[in-house]
C-alpha positions, 0 to 999 in steps of 0.5 A: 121391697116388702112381699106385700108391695110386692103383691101390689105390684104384681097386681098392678091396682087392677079390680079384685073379684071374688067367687064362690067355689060353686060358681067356679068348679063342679064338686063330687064326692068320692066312694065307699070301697071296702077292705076286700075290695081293695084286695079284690082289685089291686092295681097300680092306680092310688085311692085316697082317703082322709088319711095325710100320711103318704099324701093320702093314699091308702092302696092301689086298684086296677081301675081309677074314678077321675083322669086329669087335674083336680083338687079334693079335700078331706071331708070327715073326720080329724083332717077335715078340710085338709085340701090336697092337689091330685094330677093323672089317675086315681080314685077317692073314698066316700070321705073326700071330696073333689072339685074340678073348674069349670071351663069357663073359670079363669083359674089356675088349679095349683092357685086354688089349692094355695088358696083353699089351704089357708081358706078351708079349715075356716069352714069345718063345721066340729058339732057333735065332735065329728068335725066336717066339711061337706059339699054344701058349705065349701060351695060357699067359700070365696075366692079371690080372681084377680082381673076377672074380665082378662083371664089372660092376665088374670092367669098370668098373676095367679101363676106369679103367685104359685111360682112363689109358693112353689118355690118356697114349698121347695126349699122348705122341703129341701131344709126339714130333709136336710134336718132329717138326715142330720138328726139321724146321722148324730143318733146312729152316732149316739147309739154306737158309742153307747154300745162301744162304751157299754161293752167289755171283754169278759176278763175286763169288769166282772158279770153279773145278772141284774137279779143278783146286784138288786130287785124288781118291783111291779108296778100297781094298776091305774087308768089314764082315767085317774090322772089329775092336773095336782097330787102325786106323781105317777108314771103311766106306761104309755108315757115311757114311749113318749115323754121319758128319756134317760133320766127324770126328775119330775113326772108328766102326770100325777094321780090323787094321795088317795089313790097313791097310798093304795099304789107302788113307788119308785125312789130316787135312783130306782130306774123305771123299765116298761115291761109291755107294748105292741112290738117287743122292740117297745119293751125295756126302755129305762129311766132312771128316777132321780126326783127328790119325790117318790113316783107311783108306777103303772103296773105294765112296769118294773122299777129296778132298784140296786147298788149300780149307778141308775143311769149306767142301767138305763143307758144299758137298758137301751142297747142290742145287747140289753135287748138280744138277751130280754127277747128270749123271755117275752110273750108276744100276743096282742101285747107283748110283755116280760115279767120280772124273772125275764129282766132278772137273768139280764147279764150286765157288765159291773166296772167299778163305780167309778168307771161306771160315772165316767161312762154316764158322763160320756153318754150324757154329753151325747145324749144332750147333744141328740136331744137337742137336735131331736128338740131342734129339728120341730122346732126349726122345721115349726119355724120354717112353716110359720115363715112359709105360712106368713109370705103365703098369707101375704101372697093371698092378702087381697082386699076383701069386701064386707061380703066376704069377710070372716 
């Protein structure tokens, strides 16, 4: 039996009703507190805000606004209209806000929240690119109330439905923890046997810093202003945190021929190293350029070229004994960052560069396999949500009148 017939069923053919937020709940907004006050008034009682990190909350107080069973909803800002379920006492900020039924509303509160999940975000308003959704308009959405003229029954259907849900909630959650722990087992994995491979006794491969086997070449500057959809490809700093691995071959952005002349290229087999980033646990990271086309580098990075294989350097790149040796020479301030004398006095282990292939060919077998699991778990937990949205929808597929529709 379908979801749906199951719904049906559940229902019963009893009458459908639908209301207005206003007609079923009071609303309220919540209150400015500052970054002393917060520090004045530590407590044990949350405040939330707009944030959906840690499930809104932003700090603690000694004193709470709202005691019981709510819902609120964030009213400004990027997660506008994100809708949250809020029990026992807490606070919120002037960028939420929070209904509470009626005593008259036959109305399950976790039923609501189910509801205004799929239903809120239809109703922000993105003008003047501040997207917002203020008192006045969730006051118009509409809710369906299953058997309105026996609140019993009527209870006792929304409860099925959140019974569901709920469950479903569960072992969705259940599944993306059990991906989460799997993911992070096989990268603790990955990063042992990389440093094992990448470790030798001193008598057993000669040493050398990475400044006598070749050369370090800075980058030239340009903005994310000047990135464009067609040219040359180019390599911005920021996107090595975000988009490169242990090697490349192609580039995620690309920046005018003009501009390009004026700039620094790596060539195939250089290995790209960031040299600047907001932790000094950010510098370091390399990629090995393997693309047939030169590649323009943003000036808060290095391209290293030598006699070594370029990707037994970035997976050298991304050890703690890489990484023990460069703190030494970063400055840290606002940005921390090195400069090429720093990576220069790097001592690498130099095998032969047979050995030096046979251990990239290891740590590739490894690395496919932990970035298919990284590229794995989103996507799978993607699908999980889509699944869970889908039998949602269909739990909350009431015929709706002209009047109500969207």
């Amino acid at each position: 039996m379908s979801e749906l017939s199951y719904l049906e069923k559940l229902l019963g053919g009893v009458e459908i009703e639908w209301k207005s937020i206003s007609e079923l709940a009071f609303l309220r907004r919540g209150r400015v507190m500052s970054k002393d006050y917060f520090v004045d008034n530590i407590g044990q009682y949350p405040v939330y805000s707009s944030q959906t990190a840690n499930n809104g909350m932003i700090g603690s107080i000694d004193t709470f606004d709202f005691d019981g069973e709510f819902i609120s909803w964030t009213t400004d800002g990027a997660n506008a209209g994100t809708v949250f379920y809020r029990t026992g006492r807490f606070s919120i900020t002037n960028v939420c806000g929070l209904m509470k039924i009626n005593d008259k509303s036959p109305l399950n509160y976790r039923y609501l929240f189910y509801w205004l999940s799929i239903e809120a975000k239809k109703h922000v308003y993105s003008g003047m690119g501040n997207p917002k959704l203020m008192s006045h308009q969730v006051e118009k959405i509409p809710v369906p109330i299953p058997c309105p003229d026996n609140p019993e029954k009527s209870l006792a259907i929304q409860s099925e439905i959140v019974r569901i849900l709920d469950t479903f909630t569960a072992l969705t959650a259940e599944l993306t923890a059990e991906l989460t722990a799997e993911l992070t087992a096989r990268k603790k994995q990955y990063n042992y046997y990389r440093d094992q491979l990448l470790s030798f006794e001193e008598s057993e491969v000669e040493w050398k810093t990475l400044g006598e086997i070749g050369a370090f070449i800075r980058g030239k500057r340009f903005v994310k202003t000047d990135i464009i959809s067609k040219g040359v490809p180019c390599i911005h700093y920021g996107e090595m945190y975000t988009h490169y691995g242990i090697w490349a071959d192609k580039a995620k952005s690309y920046i005018s021929a003009e501009l390009a002349s004026k700039l620094r290229k790596a060539t195939c087999g250089d290995v790209v190293l960031v040299s600047a980033g907001e932790t000094i646990e950010d510098i370091g990271r390399g990629t090995a350029w393997l693309g047939e086309e030169d590649v323009v580098i943003h000036d808060a990075c290095f391209f290293y070229k030598s006699s070594l294989n370029p990707k037994y350097v970035a997976y050298f790149s991304r050890t703690n004994f890489f990484h023990d040796q460069i703190k030494k020479s970063i400055s840290s301030g606002k940005i921390s960052a090195i400069n090429a004398k720093g990576f220069e006095k790097v001592i690498i282990p130099v095998p032969s560069p047979e050995e030096q292939a046979r251990i990239v060919t290891i740590l590739d077998k490894f690395d496919t396999l932990t970035n298919s699991i990284s590229e794995g778990l989103p996507r799978e937990i993607k699908l999980r949500r889509k699944q869970y949205e889908y039998y949602r929808g269909l739990l909350f597929s009431f015929p709706k009148p002209d009047a109500v529709s969207h």
